[in-house]
Structures are given as structure tokens and as C-alpha cells.
N, C-alpha and C positions, 0 to 999 in steps of 0.2 A: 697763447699758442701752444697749448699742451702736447697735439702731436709734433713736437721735437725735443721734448724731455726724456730723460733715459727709462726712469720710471714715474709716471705721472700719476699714479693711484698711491705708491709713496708717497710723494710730494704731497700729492692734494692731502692728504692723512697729516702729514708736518707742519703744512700751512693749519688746517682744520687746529689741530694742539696746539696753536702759538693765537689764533684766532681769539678775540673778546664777545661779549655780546652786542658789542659796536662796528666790528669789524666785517666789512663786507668785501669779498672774493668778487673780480671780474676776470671771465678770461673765455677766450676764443676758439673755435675749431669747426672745423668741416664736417658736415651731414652726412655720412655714407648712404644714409636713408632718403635723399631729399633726390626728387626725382630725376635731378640732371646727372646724378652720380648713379641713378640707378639705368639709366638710360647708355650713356656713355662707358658704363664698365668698367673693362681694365684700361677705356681709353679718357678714362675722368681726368682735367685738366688737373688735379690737384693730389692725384697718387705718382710720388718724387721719392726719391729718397731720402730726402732729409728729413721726411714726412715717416715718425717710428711708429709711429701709432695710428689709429682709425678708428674711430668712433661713430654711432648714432646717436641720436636725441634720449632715443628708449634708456639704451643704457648707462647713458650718464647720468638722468634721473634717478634711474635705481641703484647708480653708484652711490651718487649723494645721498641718498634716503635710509642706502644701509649702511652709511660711516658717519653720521652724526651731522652732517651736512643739509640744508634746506634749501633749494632753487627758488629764488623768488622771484626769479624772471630769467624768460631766453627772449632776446632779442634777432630777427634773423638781419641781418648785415646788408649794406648795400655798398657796394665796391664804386670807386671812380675810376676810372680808368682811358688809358688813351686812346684815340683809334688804330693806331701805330700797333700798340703792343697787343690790341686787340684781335688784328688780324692775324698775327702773329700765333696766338694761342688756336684761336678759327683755324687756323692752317693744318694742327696736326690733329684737332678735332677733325675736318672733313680735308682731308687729302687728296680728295678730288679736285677741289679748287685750286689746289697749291698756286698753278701759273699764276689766278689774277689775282691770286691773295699774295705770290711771292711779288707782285708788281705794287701792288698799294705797301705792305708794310716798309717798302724802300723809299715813300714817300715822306719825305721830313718835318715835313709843317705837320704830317698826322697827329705826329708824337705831340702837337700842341692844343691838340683840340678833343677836350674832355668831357665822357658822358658819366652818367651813373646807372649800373644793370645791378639787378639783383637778382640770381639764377636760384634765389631758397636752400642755398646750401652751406652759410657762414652765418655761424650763431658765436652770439654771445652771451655767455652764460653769467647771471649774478645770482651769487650765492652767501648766503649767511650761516653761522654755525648753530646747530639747536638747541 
């Protein structure tokens, strides 16, 4: 989850120098490239604050390629998630719906009943050192 590191291009450079030829990097982050993020804007379910950093696919490739780093695989991520918290998120994505979306995510049993979406925008990134 590197967007909530102070400096993650550090890091990943400290990690990379303590790294073996055995040693393989996973780690996560959000697509700013990936269409729901380009779709939704400033109104992307996953630009928060706590959120310091923002990233795409492009550039993290080229991050890793020009610090000694090699991508061996991006995974894109598929979330579970509840209906409950689902609507919830819906909500301030289309505000238009608010009323019957403020009336389902009140509904309790939601919170117990679990899909899996994947909107292409949570990758996981595995990386080796070169």
C-alpha cells in the first residue's frame, strides 16, 4: 500500500539495497490510469487523504526499470466487499440516488452478504531486484 508512505520512491530504493537475488517485493496501489478513476475524477472512490501519493501502471514500470528494480508481474486485484458498505460508497459516487441508497445501506443483514467486483483499478505489483 505504498500510497500512504511519506516517501515511497525512497523506500522502494532501501528495500531494492537490502533485497537478494531471492528476494521478491509485493505490494499494492491504485490505478489513476484505470478507467473508473478516469471516469469518476476528483470524484474517484479512493482519492482520501490518507491516500499521499497517486500513481499509474506507466509510471511505476518506468520507476522500477530505472532503479534497478524488475516487474515480474502486475496482478489487477479483485475486492470483496459487503452490500452494506457497497451502497454506501454508490452513494457519494451518484448522489442522486442518495434517498434509496441512504435506505438500503441502513439495512443490517447487508453488511452480511458478500460479493466480489473488480472495477481494474487495484494492482498488485511483484517485483524482483536485477
Amino acid at each position: 500500500v505504498i500510497e500512504h508512505l511519506d516517501n515511497p520512491f525512497t523506500d522502494l530504493k532501501n528495500i531494492r539495497d537490502k533485497m537478494t537475488e531471492k528476494s521478491i517485493l509485493i505490494f499494492s496501489t491504485y490505478d489513476m490510469d484505470s478507467l473508473i478513476a478516469k471516469i469518476l475524477g476528483k470524484k474517484y472512490h479512493w482519492i482520501m487523504p490518507m491516500h499521499k501519493f497517486y500513481f499509474t501502471k506507466s509510471f511505476l514500470k518506468e520507476f522500477m526499470n530505472n532503479n534497478g528494480l524488475e516487474l515480474v508481474e502486475t496482478i489487477t486485484d479483485t475486492h470483496t466487499t459487503s452490500l452494506k458498505y457497497f451502497f454506501i460508497k454508490i452513494k457519494v459516487i451518484l448522489p442522486f440516488f442518495k434517498f434509496i441508497l441512504n435506505f438500503l445501506s441502513k439495512i443490517e443483514f447487508l453488511n452480511k452478504i458478500y460479493f466480489k467486483i473488480n472495477l481494474g483499478d487495484l494492482d498488485l505489483y511483484i517485483i524482483k531486484k536485477k
